[in-house]
C-alpha positions in Angstrom: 66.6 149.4 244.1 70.0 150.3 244.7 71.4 153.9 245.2 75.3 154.3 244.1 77.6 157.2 244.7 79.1 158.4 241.4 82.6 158.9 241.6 85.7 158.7 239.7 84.4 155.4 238.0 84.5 156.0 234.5 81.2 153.8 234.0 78.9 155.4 236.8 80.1 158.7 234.9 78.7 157.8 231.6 75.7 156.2 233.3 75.2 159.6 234.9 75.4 161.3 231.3 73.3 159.1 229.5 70.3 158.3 231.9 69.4 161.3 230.2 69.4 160.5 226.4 67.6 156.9 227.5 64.8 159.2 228.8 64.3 161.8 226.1 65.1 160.1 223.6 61.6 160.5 222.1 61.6 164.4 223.0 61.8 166.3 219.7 62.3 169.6 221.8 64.7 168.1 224.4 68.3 169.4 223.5 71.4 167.2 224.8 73.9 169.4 226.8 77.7 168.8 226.1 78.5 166.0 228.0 81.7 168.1 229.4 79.2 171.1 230.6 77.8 169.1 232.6 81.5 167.1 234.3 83.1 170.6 234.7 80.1 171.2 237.4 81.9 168.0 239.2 85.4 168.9 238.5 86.8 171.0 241.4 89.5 172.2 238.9 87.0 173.7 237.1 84.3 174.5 239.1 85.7 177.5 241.6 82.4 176.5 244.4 84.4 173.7 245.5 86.6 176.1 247.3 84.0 177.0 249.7 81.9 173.7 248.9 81.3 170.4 247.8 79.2 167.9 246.1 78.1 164.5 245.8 75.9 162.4 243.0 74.3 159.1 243.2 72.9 156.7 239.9 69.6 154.7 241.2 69.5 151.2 239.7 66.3 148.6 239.3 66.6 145.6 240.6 67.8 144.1 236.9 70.7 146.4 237.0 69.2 149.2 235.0 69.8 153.0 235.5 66.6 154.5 236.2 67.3 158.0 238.2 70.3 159.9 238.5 70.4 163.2 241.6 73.2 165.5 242.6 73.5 167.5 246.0 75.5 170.2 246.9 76.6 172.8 249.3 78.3 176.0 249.4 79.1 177.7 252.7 79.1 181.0 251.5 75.6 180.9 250.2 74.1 178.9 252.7 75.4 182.0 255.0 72.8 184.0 253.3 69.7 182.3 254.3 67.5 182.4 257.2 68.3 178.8 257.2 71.3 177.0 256.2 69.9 175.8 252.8 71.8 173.4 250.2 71.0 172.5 246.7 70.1 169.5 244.9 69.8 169.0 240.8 70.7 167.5 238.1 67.6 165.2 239.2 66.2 162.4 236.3 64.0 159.9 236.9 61.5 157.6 235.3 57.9 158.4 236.7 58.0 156.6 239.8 57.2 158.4 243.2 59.2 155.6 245.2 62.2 156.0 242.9 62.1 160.2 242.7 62.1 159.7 246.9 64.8 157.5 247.2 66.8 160.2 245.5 65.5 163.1 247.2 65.9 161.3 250.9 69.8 160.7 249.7 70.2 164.4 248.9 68.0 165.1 252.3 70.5 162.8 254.6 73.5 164.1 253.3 72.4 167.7 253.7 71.2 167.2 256.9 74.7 165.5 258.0 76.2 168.7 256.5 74.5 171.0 258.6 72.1 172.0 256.7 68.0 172.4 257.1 66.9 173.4 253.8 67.6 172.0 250.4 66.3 174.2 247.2 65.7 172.1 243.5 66.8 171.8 241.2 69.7 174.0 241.2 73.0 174.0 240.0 76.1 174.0 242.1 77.4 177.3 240.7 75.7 180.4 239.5 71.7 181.2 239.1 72.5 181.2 234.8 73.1 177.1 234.0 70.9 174.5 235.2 68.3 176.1 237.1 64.8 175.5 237.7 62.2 173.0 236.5 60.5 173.3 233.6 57.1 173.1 234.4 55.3 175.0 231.1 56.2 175.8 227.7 57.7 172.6 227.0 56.8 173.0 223.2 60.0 175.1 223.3 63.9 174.0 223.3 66.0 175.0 226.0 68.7 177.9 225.9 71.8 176.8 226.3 72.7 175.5 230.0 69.2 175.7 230.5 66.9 172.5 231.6 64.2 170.7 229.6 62.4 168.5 232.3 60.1 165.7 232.3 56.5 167.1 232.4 55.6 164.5 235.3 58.5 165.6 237.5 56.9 168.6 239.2 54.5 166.6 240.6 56.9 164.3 241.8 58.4 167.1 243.8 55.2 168.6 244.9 54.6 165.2 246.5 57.6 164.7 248.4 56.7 167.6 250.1 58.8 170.6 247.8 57.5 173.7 247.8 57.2 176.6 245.1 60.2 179.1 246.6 60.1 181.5 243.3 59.6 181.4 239.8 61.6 182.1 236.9 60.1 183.1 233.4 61.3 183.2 229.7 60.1 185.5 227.5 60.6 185.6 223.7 60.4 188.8 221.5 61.0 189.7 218.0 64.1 191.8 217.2 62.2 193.7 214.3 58.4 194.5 214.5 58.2 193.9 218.3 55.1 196.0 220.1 56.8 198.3 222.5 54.9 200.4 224.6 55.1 204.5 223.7 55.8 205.1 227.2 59.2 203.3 226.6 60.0 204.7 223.5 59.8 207.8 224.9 61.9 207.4 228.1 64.1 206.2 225.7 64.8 208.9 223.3 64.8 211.0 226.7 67.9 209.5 227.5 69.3 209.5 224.0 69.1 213.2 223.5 70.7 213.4 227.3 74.8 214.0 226.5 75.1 212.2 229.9 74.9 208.9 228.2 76.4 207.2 226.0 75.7 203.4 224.4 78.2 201.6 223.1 78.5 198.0 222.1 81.5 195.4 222.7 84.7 195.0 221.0 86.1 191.8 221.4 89.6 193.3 221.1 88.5 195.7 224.5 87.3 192.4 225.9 89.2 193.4 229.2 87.8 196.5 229.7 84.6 195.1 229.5 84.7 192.4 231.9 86.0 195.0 234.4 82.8 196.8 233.3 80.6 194.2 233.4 82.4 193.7 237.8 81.1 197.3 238.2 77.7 197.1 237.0 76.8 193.6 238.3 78.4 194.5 241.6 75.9 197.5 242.2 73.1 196.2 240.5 72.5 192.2 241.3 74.4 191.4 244.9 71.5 193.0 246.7 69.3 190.2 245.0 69.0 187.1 247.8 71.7 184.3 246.8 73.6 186.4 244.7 77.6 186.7 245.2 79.8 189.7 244.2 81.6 189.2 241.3 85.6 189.3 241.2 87.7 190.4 238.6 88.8 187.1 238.1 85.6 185.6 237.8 84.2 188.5 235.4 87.2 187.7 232.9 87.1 184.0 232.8 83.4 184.4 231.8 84.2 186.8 229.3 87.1 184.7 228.3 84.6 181.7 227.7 82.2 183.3 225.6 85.0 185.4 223.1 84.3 182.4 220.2 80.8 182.8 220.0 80.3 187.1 221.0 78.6 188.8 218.6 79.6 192.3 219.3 76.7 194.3 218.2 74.8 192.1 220.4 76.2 193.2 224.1 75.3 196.9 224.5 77.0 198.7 227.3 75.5 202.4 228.7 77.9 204.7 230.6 77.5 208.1 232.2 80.2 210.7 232.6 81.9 207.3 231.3 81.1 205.6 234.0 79.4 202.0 233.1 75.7 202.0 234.5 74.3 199.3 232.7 74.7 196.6 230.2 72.6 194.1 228.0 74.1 190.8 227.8 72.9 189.1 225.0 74.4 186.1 222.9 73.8 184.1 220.0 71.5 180.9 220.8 73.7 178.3 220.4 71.9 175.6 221.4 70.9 175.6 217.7 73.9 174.4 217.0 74.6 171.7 220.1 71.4 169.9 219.0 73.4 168.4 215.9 76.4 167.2 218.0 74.8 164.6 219.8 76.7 165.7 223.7 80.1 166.0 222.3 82.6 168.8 221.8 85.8 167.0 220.6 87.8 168.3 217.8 85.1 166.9 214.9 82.5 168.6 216.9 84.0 171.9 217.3 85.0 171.8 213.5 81.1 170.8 212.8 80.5 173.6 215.2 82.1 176.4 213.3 80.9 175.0 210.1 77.0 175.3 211.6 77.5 179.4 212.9 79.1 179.8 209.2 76.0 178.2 207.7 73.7 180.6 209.5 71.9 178.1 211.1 71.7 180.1 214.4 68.8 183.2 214.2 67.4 183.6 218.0 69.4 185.2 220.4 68.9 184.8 224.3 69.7 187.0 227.0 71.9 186.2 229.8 71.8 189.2 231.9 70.2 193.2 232.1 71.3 195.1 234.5 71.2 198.8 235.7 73.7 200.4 238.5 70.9 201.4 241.2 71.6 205.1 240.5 70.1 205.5 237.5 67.3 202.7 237.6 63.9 204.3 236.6 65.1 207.2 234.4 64.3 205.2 230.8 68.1 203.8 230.7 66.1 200.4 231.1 64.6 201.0 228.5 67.3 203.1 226.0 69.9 200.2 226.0 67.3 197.5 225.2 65.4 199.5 222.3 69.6 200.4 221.0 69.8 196.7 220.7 66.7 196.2 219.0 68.0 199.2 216.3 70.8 197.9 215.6 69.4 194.8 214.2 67.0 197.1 212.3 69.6 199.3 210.7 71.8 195.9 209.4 70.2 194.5 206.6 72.8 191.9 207.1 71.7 191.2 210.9 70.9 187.6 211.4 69.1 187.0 214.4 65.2 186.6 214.0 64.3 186.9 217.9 65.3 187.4 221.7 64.6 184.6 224.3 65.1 187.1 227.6 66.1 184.7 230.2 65.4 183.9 233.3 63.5 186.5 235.1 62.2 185.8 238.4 58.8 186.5 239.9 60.6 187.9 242.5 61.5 191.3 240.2 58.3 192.8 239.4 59.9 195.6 238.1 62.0 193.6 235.3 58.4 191.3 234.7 57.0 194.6 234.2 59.7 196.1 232.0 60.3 192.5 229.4 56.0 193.1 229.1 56.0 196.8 227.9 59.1 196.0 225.0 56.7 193.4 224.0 58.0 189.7 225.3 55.5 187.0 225.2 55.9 184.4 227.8 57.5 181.2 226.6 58.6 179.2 229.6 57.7 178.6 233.1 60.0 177.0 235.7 60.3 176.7 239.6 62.5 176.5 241.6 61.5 174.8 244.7 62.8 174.3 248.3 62.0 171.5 251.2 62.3 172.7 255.0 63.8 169.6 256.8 61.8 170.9 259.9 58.0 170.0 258.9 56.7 172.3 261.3 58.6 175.5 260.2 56.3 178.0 258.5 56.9 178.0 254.8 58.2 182.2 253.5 58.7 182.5 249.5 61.9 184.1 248.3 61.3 187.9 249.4 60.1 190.6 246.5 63.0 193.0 245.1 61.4 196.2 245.9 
């Protein structure tokens, strides 16, 4: 076998991207990612980690030449701060089922982690925020993928597990209809407690406000998620570049915001699936695919909705605000005739947050998908600790 570094050669680049499609290609549920989602991870003009980071990939050839695993590692100082342990990442891991081939990639991201200082790697991960590329799948693989989200091999958990990975903290999908959904009366009573309250106040986004949102969105995510291990405060800049991104595809009665004494204290994030849609364009988003793309959302082919984040400022967590901006989400599909969308995929919701696994159970989500993500001490001997419980 034969381990090469992929860099700016234009052939290892498309071997990278299409080691993939050789794999799945007899997947009905696997969904191809934009081939230029997955490059901007690479591209330090695009991806702002490289400025405290970097990151390398490797293609793994047979001995007859042919691509048969693909692995990327990564590390970003700032993050690897945060741990007990200097920790890096590895992902964007594919491999036929062969334990000597899934090792010879995982000792290349181990060596070069190691050389950089680090003693822990976690997998598979993206080099960039917790929301794209994240986990492995390891149940519910009768379901596509979100968008930015893996679909993994159903033999590659073990593969890990033998190489000596270990289960670091879970991350759950659950799936819930936008109209006849079973909600608990305990919610729907904290709830219209907070409705009557003239304290708060829901409104949804306007794209033409999209600037006052994002600031919004800093506040809440600031006071709500950066106590969370491995999670960075968000900057201004950062906040409005994601907005930014998603302005084509926002639905606006789809991202609820909550404010008291107008103060923003919690939103609902939540965007048309349009994954639906990047199944048909076969990895590409040039100018034919972004007109087939606007032709398919006019069409109506897209009716689930996923999630991206839910979050509450840590002030008013527990009085039923939880639970009043996810049920005004819910009626406002109810009182459109006109309202598209069919379901919610909530999205990624770790084992870590009882009190969010609690909260997607009682507005009645099913669970749909299972993935893990995993992390190796370099150190054998080191006693293994989980990622630690939000309390």
């Amino acid at each position: 076998m034969q381990l090469l570094e992929v860099g700016d050669e234009a052939a290892l680049r498309r071997e990278f991207l299409h080691l993939p499609v050789r794999l799945y290609r007899h997947q009905p549920t696997w969904i191809r990612p934009f081939d230029t989602d997955i490059e901007a991870v690479f591209d330090p003009a695009k991806n702002p980690s490289f400025a405290h980071g970097e990151a390398i990939r490797w293609i793994l050839r047979d001995d007859s030449g042919q691509t048969i695993g693909r692995v990327a590692a990564f590390v970003d100082s700032e993050k690897a701060a945060q741990e007990e342990q200097p920790t890096g990442g590895m992902g964007f891991f594919e491999c036929i089922n062969d334990e000597q081939a899934a090792f010879c990639l995982f000792d290349a991201c181990r060596e070069w982690l190691q050389n950089k200082g680090m003693e822990a790697m976690d997998g598979p991960v993206n080099f960039g925020e917790r929301d794209n590329w994240w986990g492995l799948l390891v149940d519910g693989f009768e379901h596509e993928p979100s968008y930015k989200m893996p679909w993994t091999m159903p033999c590659y958990p073990a593969l890990f597990e033998q190489y000596g990975f270990q289960d670091y903290f879970r991350q759950f999908t659950y799936v819930t209809a936008i109209q006849g959904a079973v909600v608990t009366p305990g919610v729907e009573e904290r709830a219209r407690r907070i409705y009557s309250n003239p304290t708060y106040e829901f409104r949804h986004v306007e794209k033409a406000n999209w600037k006052r949102y994002a600031s919004d969105i800093q506040v809440i995510y600031n006071k709500a998620w950066v106590r969370h291990s491995g999670v960075k405060p968000l900057t201004e800049e950062k906040a409005q570049d994601i907005v930014r991104q998603a302005l084509p595809i926002i639905d606006e009665e789809l991202i609820w915001f909550a404010y008291a004494d107008g103060e923003p204290v919690a939103f609902f994030i939540v965007l048309p699936e349009v994954n639906q849609i990047v199944k048909h364009l076969d990895g590409q988003f040039n100018l034919w695919a972004k007109a087939k793309f606007m032709l398919l959302k006019w069409r109506g082919v897209v009716d689930k909705t996923f999630g991206v984040s839910f979050g509450v400022v840590p002030e008013h967590q527990g009085k039923g605000v939880e639970a009043a901006i996810a049920l005004r989400f819910r009626q406002a599909g109810r009182d459109n005739p006109e309202f598209p969308y069919k379901t919610i995929e909530m999205n990624w919701v770790g084992d870590f947050n009882p009190i969010m696994l609690r909260f997607v159970k009682q507005i009645g989500g099913d669970l749909a998908k299972t993935y893990i993500t995993y992390r190796y001490l370099f150190d054998r001997t080191k006693p293994f600790k989980r990622c630690p419980v939000i309390r």
